[in-house]
N, C-alpha and C positions, 0 to 999 in steps of 0.2 A: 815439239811445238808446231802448228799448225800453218803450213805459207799460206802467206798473203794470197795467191791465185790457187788453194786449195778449196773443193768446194765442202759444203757442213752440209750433213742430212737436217734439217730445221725440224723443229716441235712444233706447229702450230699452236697458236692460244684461241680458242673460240670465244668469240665477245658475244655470244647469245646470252649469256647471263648464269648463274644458277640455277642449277634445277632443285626443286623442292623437291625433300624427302616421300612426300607421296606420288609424287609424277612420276620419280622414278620408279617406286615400287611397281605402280601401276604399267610403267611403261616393260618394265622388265617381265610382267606378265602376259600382257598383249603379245612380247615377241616372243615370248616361250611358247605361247598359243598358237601362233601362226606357224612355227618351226612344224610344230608337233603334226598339225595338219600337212605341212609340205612334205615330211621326209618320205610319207608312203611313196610319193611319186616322185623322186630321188631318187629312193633305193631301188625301185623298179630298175631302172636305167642305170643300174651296175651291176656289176658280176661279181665272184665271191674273190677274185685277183686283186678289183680293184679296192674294194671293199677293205680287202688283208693291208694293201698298200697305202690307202688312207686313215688305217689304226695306227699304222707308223709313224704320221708325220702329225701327232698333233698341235705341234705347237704352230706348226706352217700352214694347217689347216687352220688353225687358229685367225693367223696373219688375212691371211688370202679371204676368210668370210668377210672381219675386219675394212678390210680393202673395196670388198664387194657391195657390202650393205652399205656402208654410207651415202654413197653417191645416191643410191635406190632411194632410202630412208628421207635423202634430202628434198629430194625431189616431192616426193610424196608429201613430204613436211612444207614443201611451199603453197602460197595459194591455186589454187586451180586455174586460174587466170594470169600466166606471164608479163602481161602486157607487149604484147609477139606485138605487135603494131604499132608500137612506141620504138620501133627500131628501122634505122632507114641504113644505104649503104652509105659510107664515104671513104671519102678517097682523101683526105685528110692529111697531111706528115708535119714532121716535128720541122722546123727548118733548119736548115745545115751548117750556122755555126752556133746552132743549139748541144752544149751536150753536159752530163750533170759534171757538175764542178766536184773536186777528190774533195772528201768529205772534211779533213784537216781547214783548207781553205775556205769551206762554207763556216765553219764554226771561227776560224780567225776574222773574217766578218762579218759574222754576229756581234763579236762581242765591240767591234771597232764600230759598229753603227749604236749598241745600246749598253750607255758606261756598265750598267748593273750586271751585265753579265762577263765583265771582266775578268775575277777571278772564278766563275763557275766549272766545276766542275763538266763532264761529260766522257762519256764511251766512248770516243771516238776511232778508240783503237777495234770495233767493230768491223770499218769498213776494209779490217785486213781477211774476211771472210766473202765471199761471194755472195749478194743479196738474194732471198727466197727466189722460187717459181712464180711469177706476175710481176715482180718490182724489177725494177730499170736499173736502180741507185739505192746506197744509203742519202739519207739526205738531215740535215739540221734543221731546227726547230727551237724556238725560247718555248719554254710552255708561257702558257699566255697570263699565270698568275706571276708571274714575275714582274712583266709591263703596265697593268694593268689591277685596278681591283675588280673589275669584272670583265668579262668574257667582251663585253660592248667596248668598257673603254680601251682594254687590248687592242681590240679590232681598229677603234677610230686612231692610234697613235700609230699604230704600221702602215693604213693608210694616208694619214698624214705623212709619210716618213717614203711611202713610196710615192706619192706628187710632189716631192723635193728631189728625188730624183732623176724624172723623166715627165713627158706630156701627160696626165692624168686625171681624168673627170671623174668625179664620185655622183653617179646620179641619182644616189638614196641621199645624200648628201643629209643629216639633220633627222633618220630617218632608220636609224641602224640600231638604237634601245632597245630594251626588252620584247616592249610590244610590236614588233618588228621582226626581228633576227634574233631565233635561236640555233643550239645545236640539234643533231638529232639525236635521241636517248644512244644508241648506238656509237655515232661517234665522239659523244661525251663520254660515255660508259671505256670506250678505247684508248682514250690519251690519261684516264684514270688508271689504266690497267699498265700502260706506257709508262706512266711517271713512278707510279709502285713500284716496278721494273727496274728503272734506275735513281733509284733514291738520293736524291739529294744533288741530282743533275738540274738546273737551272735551264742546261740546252740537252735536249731529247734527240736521240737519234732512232729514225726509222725507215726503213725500206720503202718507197715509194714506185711506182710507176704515174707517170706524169700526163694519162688522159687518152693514150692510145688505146689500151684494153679495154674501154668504155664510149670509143668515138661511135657517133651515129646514132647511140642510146638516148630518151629522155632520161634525168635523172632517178626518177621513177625506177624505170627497167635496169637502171644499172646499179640500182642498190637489191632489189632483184636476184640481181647475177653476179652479185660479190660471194666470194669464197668465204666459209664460217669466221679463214680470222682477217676478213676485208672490212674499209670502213670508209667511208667518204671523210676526202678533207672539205674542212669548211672557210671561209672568206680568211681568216686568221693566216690560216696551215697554207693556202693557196696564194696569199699577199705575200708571205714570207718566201714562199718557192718562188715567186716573180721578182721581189725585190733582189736574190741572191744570182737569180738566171734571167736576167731579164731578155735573153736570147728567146726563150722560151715563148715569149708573145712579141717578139719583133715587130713583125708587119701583119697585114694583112692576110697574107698568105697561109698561114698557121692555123693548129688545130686552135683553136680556141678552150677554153676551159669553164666548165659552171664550176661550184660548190655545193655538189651534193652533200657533204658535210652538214650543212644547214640547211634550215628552212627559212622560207620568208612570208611575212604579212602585209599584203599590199596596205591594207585600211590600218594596220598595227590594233584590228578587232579580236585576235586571236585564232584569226581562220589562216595559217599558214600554208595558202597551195602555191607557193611559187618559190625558186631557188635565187638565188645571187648567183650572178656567172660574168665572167672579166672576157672583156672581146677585145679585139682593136680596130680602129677605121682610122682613114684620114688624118682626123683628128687628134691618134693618139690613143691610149690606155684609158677602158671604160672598163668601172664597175654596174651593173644593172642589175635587173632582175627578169625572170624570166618561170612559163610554167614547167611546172617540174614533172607534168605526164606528155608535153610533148618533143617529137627527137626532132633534130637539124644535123643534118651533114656536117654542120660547121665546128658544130662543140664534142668534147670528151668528159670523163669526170678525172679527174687525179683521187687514188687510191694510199694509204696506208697497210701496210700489213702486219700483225703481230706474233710476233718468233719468241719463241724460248729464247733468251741469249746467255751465251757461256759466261761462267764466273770470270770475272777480272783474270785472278791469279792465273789462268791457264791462257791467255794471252799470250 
């Protein structure tokens, strides 16, 4: 059995979606093409040694191309345009009696703030593995069809539930419906692929990093520079991490957080260029909104990631 401080090689899940059976084809010909054209000048630049020595190892040559072309591939596959300008520096930190809470205790208050998740199920025996590459924590989650009959009223009763707990203005107040705030295909398409995953878990466990990895970024660029199985959390995902850390946005001091996860509607006309993002002033815990192509030193985006995870039984 596997200790608790042992690390797991992780499987990545890519939330790009399916590829259709002619894309692949298609794609599988494009790179056999391009191969064919490069090996002339490959082979030029080896000798008949190494040549003998790379017929031996194919399956590690296998690995190593593997390993190679993706990053290439991806790149290439992104738009031409990064949004390099949508990124400023900051100097940003988490504050220090900020830190995630062991995952057992996030999930015993879940369920003491929301009766319905009382006797739910959940994986929580997860966080006896060390979290992927980018995530900080495991961290707890209701999915939101639990609270909610839709994604909206989910959203408005955790923000209700977090202005009972501390200073908190809602400034979409009235204003957070369909025509308003949605998800992004992406990180809907994610917490669908999440919930599949653990079936019949009412609270979702998932690896998180909580804003650092995307601090400086507009939201824009940092959906951008998410890893294939990265996904922005949205107002839901990001209300839930506050109400359970609320160290997390203490004061002023702090990175602050958008929700790339979502998009937002200022006129609720269906032109969505702006995000939801939680600050604090003065005043206290502010929801607002904000545009989503430009950056501020002050904000990050909080990320999900999604893992293969091991069968129960071998727990």
């Amino acid at each position: 059995m596997q200790s608790a401080t042992q690390e797991k090689a992780w499987k990545y899940i890519s939330i790009a979606g399916d590829v259709s059976e002619e894309q692949g084809r298609h794609l599988w010909q494009v790179l056999e093409s391009a191969l064919k054209e490069a090996m002339p000048g490959i082979v030029e630049q080896l000798d008949r040694y190494s040549v003998r020595d790379l017929l031996h190892k194919k399956e590690e040559l296998a690995q190593v191309l593997a390993r190679g072309l993706w990053p290439l591939l991806r790149e290439k596959a992104l738009p031409t345009e990064l949004h390099q300008n949508e990124e400023v520096a900051s100097q940003r930190e988490y504050l220090r009696d900020y830190r995630p809470k062991p995952l057992p205790g996030q999930v015993t208050r879940l369920r003491e703030l929301f009766p319905e998740l009382k006797d739910s199920v959940c994986q929580e025996r997860l966080a006896r593995f060390d979290p992927p590459d980018g995530a900080e924590a495991w961290f707890a989650f209701p999915s939101w069809e639990t609270l909610g009959g839709s994604y909206h009223e989910a959203v408005e009763r955790v923000l209700q539930l977090l202005g009972s707990k501390r200073r908190f203005e809602n400034r979409v107040q009235g204003k957070l419906g369909l025509n308003y705030l949605r998800q992004t295909d992406r990180s809907e398409q994610a917490w669908k692929l999440l919930a599949r995953q653990q079936p019949e878990c009412k609270i979702l466990v998932l690896p998180v990093q909580a804003g650092m990895r995307h601090r400086g970024r507009s939201p824009r660029r940092a959906r951008l520079m998410m890893a294939p199985h990265e996904f922005g959390l949205g107002v839901f995902a990001t209300a839930i991490l506050i109400l359970l850390h609320p160290e997390r946005l203490g004061n002023q001091e702090t990175l602050m957080l958008d929700c790339c996860g979502d998009d937002y509607s200022l006129s609720g006309d269906g032109h969505f260029e702006r995000v939801p993002l939680f600050d604090v002033e003065i005043g206290g815990l502010n929801l607002s909104i904000f545009y989503r192509n430009r950056a501020r030193a002050l904000w990050g985006s909080a990320t999900g990631f999604l893992v293969e995870t091991p069968a129960l039984a071998s727990l």
